[in-house]
N, C-alpha and C positions, 0 to 999 in steps of 0.2 A: 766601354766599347773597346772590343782589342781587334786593333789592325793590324800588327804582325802575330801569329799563333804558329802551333806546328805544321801547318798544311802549307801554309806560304812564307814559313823562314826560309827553306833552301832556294828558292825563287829571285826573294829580297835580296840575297844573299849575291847569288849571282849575277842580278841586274844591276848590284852596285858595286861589284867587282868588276866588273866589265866597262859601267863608266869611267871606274877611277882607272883604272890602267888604261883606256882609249884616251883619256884625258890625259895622261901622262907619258904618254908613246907623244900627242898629238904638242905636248911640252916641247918634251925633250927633240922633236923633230925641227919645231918653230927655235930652239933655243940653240941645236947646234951638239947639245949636249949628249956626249956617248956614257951609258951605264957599263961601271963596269962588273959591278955586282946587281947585274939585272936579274937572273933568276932568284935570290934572294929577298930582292927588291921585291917581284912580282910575286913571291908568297907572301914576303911582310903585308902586303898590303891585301892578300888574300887573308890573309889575320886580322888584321884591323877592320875590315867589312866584317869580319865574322863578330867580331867583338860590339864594333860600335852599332851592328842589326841587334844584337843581343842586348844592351844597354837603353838603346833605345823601346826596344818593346817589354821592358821591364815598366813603362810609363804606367802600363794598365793597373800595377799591382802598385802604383805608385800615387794613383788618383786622389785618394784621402788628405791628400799632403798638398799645400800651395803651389801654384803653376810653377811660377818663378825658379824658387828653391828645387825643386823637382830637375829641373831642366837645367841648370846651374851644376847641379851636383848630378847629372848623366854625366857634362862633360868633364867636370875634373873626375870625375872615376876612370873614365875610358884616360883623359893623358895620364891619370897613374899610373894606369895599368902599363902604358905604351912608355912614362917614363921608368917603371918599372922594369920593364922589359929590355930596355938599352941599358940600365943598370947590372943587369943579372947576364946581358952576353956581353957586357965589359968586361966582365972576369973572364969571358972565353975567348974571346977576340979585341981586336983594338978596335978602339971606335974615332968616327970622326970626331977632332975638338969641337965641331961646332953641330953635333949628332944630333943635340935634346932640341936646339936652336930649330935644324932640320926638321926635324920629326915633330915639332911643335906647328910649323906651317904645313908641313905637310898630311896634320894629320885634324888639324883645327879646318881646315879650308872645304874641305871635304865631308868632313861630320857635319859643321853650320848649312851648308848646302841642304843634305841630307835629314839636317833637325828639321830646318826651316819646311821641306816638301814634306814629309812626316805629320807635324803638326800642322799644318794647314790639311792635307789631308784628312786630318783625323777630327778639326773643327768642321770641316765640312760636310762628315760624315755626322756629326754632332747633330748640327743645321737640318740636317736632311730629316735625322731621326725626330728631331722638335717637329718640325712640317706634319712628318706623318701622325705622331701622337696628335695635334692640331686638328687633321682630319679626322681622325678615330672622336674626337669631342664634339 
């Protein structure tokens, strides 16, 4: 069963871009805390929704394979990717010392959210389909 496809990746996409940055405006408002590299900010994280909708709806093609392991290894792919990535604009710019540290909470907190509403979704949608085959019997 595939819950995210082409019709409703830009959708996903943007409904969870829009919590994490509301989520993070509603942070930094409670914390005090001014960005100073906020437009950067608010694309990185426009990347990382694109990414971690993308990693995640790789699940379907992933089925054949243990729950566990499967979902396990969504998430270190997505922080490689993301430690990756602070990696590779290290050579372009300076980075925080404690960047990976950063970007490790900040990028784990939001994807488990995310895993969690995903596959509960996509069990329930499981659930539903069992019922109906049930009825068809």
């Amino acid at each position: 069963m595939k819950l995210i496809n082409k019709n409703n990746f830009i959708s996903i996409v943007c409904v969870t871009f829009t919590l994490i940055v509301c989520g993070k405006l509603i942070l930094e408002k409670i914390t005090g805390f001014v960005d100073k590299n906020y437009t950067e900010n608010i694309f990185m994280c426009l990347g990382i929704s694109i990414l971690a909708t993308f990693i995640l709806s790789l699940h379907y093609y992933l089925q054949r394979f243990p729950f566990i392991p499967v979902v396990i290894g969504q998430y270190l792919a997505l922080i490689g990717f993301v430690f990756l990535g602070i990696w590779i604009l290290g050579h372009f710019t300076e980075n925080s010392p404690s960047a990976y540290h950063d970007m490790f909470v900040s990028v784990t907190i939001p994807y488990v959210i995310g895993a969690v509403v995903y596959y509960i979704s996509y069990f329930m949608e499981i659930k539903k389909a069992n019922e109906v085959f049930k009825k068809l019997n």
